[in-house]
N, C-alpha and C positions, 0 to 999 in steps of 0.2 A: 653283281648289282641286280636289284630284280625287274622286272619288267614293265612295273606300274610303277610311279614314279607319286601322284599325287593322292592324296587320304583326306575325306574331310568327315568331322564328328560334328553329332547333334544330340543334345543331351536331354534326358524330359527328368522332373521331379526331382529329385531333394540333394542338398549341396554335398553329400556323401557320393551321388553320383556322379556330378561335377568332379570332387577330387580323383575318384576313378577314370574317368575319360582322360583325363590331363596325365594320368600315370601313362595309360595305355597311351595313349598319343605321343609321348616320350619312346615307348619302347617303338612305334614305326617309323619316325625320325632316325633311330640309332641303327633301324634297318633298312635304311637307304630312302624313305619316305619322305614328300614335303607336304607339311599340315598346312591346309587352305582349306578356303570358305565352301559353302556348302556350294552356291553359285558357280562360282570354278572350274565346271567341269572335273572333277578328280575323277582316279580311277576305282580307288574303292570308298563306298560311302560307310561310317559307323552311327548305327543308333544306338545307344545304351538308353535303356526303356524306365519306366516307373511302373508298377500295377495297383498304385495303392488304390485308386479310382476307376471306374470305367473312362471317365471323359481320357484319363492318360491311356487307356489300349485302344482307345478311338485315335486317339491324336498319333501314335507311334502307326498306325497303317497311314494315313493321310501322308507323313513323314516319307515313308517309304514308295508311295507312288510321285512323291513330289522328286525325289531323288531320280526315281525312274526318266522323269520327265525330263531331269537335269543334263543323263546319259545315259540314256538305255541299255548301254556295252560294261558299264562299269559296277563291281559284285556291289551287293548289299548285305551288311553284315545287319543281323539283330543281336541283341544282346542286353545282360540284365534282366532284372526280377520278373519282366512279362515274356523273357524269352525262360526264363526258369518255367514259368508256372505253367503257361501254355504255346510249346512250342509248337504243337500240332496245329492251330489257329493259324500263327504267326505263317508257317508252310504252305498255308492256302494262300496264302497274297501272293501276288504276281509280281514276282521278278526278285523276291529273297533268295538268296543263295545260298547264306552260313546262320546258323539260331545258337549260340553259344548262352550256355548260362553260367551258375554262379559260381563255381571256379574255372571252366574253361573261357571267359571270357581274358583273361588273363594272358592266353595262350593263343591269342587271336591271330598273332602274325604269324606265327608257326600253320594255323588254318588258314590263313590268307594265303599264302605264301603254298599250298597244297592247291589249293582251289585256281591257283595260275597254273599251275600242271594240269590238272586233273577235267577241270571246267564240267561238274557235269552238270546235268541237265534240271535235276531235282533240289529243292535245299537241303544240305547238311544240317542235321539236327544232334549237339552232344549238349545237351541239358546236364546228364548226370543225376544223380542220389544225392539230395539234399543232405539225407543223414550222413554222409559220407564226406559232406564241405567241413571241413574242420581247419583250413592252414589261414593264416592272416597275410593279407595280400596290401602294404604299407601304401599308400600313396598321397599327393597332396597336390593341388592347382598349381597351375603356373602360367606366367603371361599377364600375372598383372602385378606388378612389385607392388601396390599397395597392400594389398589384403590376400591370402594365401588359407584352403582351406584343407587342413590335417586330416586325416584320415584316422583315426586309433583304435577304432573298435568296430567290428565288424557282425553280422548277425540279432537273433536273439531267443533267448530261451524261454521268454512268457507267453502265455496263450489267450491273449484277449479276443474277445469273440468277434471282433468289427476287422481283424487283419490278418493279410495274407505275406505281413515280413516275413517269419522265421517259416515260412516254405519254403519262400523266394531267396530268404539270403541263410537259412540255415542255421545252427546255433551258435550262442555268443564266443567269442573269440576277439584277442588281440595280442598285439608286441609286449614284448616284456619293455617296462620304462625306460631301460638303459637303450634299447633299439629306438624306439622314439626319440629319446634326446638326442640322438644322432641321425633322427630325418629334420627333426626339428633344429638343428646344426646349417643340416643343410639347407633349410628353408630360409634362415636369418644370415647366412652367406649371400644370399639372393639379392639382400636388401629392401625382401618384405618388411613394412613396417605393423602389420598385425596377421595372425594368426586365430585363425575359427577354429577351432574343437569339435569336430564330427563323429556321430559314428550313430550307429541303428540305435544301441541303448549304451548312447555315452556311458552313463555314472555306471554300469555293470565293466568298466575295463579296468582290466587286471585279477577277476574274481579267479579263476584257472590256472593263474601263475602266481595267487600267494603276494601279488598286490592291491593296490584303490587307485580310483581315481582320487582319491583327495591326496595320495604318496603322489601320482604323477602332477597333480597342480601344484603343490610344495617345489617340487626338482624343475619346474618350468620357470618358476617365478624366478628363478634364478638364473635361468637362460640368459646370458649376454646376446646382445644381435637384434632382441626382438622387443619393440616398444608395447605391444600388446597382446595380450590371447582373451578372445572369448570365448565363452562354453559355448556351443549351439544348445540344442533340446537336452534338457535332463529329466528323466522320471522324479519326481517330488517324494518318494520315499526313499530314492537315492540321491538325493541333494542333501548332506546332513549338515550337521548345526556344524561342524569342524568343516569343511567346502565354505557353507555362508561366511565364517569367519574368517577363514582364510584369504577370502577374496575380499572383503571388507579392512583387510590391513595388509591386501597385495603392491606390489610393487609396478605389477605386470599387468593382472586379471583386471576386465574395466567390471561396471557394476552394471552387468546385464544378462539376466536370466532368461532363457526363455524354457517354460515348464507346460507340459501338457496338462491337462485336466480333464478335458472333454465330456464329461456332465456334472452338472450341480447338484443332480438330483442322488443322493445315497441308493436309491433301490435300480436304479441305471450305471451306476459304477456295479455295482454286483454282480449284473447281467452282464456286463461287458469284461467283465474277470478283471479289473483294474487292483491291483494291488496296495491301495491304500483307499483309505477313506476320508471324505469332505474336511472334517477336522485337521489332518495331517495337512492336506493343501493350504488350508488359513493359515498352522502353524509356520510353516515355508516361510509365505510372504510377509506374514506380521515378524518374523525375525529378519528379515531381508529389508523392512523398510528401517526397522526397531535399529539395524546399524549403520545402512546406507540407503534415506529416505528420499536422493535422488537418482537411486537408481530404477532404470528401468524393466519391467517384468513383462512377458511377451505371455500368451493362454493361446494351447492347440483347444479346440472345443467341437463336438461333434454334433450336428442338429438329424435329428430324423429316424434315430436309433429307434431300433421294433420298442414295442411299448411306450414309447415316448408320449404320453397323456398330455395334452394340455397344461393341466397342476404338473406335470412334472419338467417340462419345459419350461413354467414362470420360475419354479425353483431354480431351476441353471439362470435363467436372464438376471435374475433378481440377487441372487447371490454372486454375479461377475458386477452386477450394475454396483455393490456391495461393495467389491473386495477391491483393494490397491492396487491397479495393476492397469500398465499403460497402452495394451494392444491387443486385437483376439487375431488367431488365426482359424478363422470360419471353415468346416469341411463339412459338406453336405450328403450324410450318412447318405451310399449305394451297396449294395449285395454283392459280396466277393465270392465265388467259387470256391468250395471248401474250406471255409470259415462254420463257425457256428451259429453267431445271427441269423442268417434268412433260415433257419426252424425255430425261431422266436415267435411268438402269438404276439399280435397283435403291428402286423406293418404300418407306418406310414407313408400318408397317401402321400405323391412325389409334389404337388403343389402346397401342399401343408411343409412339407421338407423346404420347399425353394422361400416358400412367406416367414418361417422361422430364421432360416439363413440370413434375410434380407434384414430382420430384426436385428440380429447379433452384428451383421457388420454396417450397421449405424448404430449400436452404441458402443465397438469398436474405434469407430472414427469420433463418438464422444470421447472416449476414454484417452484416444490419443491427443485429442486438443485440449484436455483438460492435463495431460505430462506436458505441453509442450507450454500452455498457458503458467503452469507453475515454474518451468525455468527459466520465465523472460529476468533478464539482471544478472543471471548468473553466469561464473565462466567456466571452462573445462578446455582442455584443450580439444582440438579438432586434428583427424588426418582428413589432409585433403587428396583426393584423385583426381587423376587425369581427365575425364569426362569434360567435354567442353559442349554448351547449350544456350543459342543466342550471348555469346561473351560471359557468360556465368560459367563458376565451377564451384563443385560441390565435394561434401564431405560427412565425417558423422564425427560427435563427438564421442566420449569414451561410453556415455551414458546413453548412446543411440540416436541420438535427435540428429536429424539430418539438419543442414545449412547449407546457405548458397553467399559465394561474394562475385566480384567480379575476378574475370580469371585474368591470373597471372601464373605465368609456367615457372618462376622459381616456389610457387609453393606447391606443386607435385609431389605429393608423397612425403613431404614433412608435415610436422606435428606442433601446432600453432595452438598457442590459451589467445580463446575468444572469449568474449563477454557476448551473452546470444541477447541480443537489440530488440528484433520487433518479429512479429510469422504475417510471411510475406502473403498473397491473393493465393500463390501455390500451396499456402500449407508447410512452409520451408522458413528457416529461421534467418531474417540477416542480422549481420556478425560487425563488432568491430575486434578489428586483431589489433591482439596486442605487439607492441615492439620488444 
């Protein structure tokens, strides 16, 4: 038995690192570990990191002296795509011990588990040769039997000019389908009653093994066990018309896309090396509503990219304010370290960056009260979760729309057809359930 007994993790940026923590967190349980809260005093702390942003390697050092504070005696591990990219940074913070990146974060216990021997004085740095990550490392959340999020694809092999993924996590890779249906087995033994769809570039899994994502959502939809899966992020020239329909006469798949886009403007998709064009995008979502017009479509969008002209900024606003689609996820173009953007002409200034953002996420919160305005009458079933809040508890239905009733603990984690009533002073829909 080892000699540290308590591990507690804190996760920054996107729900593919969540499923990750929650694998690894499994593997120091099974080695004599007890996962507690970050408060708790434990003996070793894990950060798995995000670098998509600055604000995120600001936030993963702040993390790391809060832990310090927590207990000065006990390691700190870093880990993930800002322990990939710059671990030498990372090593100057005071009081890191271990910087694992993107495949030896993996192997964390086996490093922990040295560094109780060893103790020394410096931190460990095994980053590794990105070119050299190639193995698919399966994992998916756990701890909340509601909602449960997959891991399937890992990496990616595009070079858009705004990002530093495929440094950080290396190129695309994933399980073969048959290995999936047998985590995804194991997930719906669980009693999860939905299933997320993760990965760097979803819709590119399977290309390396002679399958698609649209063979793996066919063979899911037929999963016994699991009331729901939704797709997270898909690139929209990999969303094809056989995905949309499939999930449009699914059994399983609810109607919820969420697709990046990130500029309106055609001569800023160019710059930014995006792999389709403004027309493909429209085509997406005019066949996504053309077969299920209450479903909801989610837009990744980027404000403040070099070049981004004024006329070319109303192009983006004016063509989201345009297009069917019930939510933006705002990111506020910053300069990433070996990307290609910052040697673009023409920057923008950082308050021009933050008054463009602020546009986009008010007419984001238009777009979402005009889906939520169109589905008052209508029903859908709802899973409800655990979460209790002033005697309210809450849920989403298959199309996204969040709701509130008052809680009752027999409806935890079942799947109730509500008729969505009225959107309450929150922004939340009350429900009458049906019997």
């Amino acid at each position: 038995m080892n000699q540290y007994k308590k591990v507690a993790f804190y996760t920054l940026g996107c729900k593919l690192n969540f499923s990750e923590t929650s694998g690894i967190a499994q593997n120091f349980e099974k080695g004599g570990y007890a996962k507690v809260e970050f408060e708790e005093t434990p003996d070793v702390f894990v950060i798995n990191t995000c670098s998509v942003t600055d604000n995120a390697d600001k936030k993963c050092r702040n993390i790391v002296r809060k832990a310090r504070n927590i207990n000065p005696k006990a390691y700190v591990a870093v880990i993930g795509c800002y322990a990939q990219l710059k671990p030498k940074e990372i090593s100057a913070i005071d009081g890191v011990n271990l910087i694992l990146g993107a495949n030896e974060k993996f192997n964390i216990l086996e490093h922990v588990e040295k560094l109780e021997k060893d103790t020394p004085s410096e931190a460990l740095i095994f980053e590794g040769d990105i070119k050299e990550v190639n193995e698919f490392f399966p994992s998916y959340s756990v701890g909340d039997r509601t909602r449960t999020f997959l891991k399937v694809q890992d990496g990616c092999d595009y070079s858009c000019t705004f990002c530093t993924i495929p440094l950080a996590r290396g190129k695309s890779r994933s399980n073969s389908i048959e290995k999936t249906l047998k985590t995804a087995q194991e997930i719906a033994n669980s009693q999860a009653r939905e299933v997320v769809l993760t990965g760097v570039n979803l819709g590119d899994f399977g290309r390396y093994n002679n399958e698609s994502f649209y063979d793996l959502v066919k063979e899911l939809d037929n999963l016994n066990g699991v009331d729901r899966f939704r797709i997270s992020s898909i690139e929209p020239n990999l969303l094809t018309n056989e995905i949309i329909d499939k999930v449009a006469t699914s059994k399983r798949f609810v109607p919820h896309f969420h697709i990046p886009l990130q500029s309106g403007s055609p001569e800023l998709l160019k710059m930014m090396r995006r792999r389709y064009k403004q027309e493909v995008y429209t085509s997406r979502v005019e066949k996504i509503k053309e077969l299920m017009p209450h479903c909801c479509i989610g837009v990744d969008v980027i404000v403040g990219f070099p070049g981004e002209t004024e006329e070319r900024f109303m192009e983006t606003y004016n063509y989201l304010n345009e297009l069917d689609v019930s939510y933006l996820h705002v990111f506020t173009y910053s300069e990433r370290d070996n990307t290609f953007a910052p040697n673009l002409k023409h920057s923008v200034d950082k308050k021009i960056r933050d008054d463009r953002s602020k546009m986009l996420r008010i007419l984001s919160a238009k777009k979402k009260r005009a889906f939520y305005r169109d589905n008052i009458g209508k029903s859908f079933p709802v899973l409800f979760e655990g979460e209790k809040n002033n005697d309210k508890m809450f849920g989403f239905t298959s199309n996204y729309v969040k709701v509130k009733t008052n809680f009752n603990e027999t409806l935890i984690n079942e799947v109730k057809q509500v008729t969505l009533k009225e959107i309450d002073r929150d922004g939340l829909f009350l429900v009458d359930i049906h019997n």
